[in-house]
C-alpha positions as CSV (number, residue, x, y, z in Angstrom):
1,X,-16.8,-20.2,14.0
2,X,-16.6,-17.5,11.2
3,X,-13.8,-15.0,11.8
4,X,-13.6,-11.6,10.5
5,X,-11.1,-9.3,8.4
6,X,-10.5,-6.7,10.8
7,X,-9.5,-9.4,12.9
8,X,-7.0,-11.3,11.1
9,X,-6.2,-7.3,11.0
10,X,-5.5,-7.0,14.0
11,X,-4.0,-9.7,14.8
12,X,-0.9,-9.0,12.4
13,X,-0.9,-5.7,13.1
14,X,-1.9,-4.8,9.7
15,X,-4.3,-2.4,8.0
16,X,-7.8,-3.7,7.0
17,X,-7.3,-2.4,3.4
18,X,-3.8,-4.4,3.5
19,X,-5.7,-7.6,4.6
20,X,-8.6,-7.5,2.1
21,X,-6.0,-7.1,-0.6
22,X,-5.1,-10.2,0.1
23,X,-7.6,-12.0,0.6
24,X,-8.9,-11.1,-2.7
25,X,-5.1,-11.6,-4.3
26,X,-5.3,-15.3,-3.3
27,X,-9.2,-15.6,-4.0
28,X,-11.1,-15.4,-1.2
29,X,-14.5,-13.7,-2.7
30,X,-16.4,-12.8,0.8
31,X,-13.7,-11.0,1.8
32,X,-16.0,-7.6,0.7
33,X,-15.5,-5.3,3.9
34,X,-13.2,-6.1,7.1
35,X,-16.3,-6.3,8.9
36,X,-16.8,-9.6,6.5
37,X,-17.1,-13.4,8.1
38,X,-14.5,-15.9,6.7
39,X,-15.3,-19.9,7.5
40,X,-12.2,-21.0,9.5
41,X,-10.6,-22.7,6.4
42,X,-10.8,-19.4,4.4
43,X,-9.5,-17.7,7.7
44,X,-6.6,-19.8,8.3
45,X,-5.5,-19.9,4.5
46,X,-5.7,-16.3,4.4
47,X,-3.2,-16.5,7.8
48,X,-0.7,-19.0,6.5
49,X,-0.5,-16.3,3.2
50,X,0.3,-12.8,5.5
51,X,2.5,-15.3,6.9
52,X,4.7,-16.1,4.1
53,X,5.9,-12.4,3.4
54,X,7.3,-11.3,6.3
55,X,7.6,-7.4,4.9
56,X,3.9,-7.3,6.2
57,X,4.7,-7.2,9.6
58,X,7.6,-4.7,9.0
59,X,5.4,-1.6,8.1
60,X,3.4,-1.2,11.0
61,X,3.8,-1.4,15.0
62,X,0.8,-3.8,16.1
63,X,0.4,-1.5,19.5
64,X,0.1,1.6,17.5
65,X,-3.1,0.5,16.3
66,X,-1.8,0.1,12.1
């Protein structure tokens, strides 16, 4: 089931723009727009990378809307 940017956005607590920076750092080339679909694989990879810094989830509150 494809997910999409905004999300893995979401999810995090993170800005779109933050998330498709990302996802284009590490490789990912459909990540275009946050409305973009990732296949699960892409989706999870792109997960386990937000995860590894921790100063992601530091700049925003995710109930504020990021």
């Amino acid at each position: 089931m494809p997910v999409r940017i905004h999300d893995i956005a979401r999810k995090y607590g993170l800005k779109n723009k933050e998330v498709l920076e990302k996802a284009r750092a590490i490789g990912i080339a459909a990540a275009k727009v946050p409305s973009s679909a990732l296949d699960e694989f892409s989706a999870a990879w792109l997960e386990k990378e937000l995860r590894k810094d921790p100063g992601n989830f530091d700049k925003y509150d995710a109930t504020d809307g990021g």
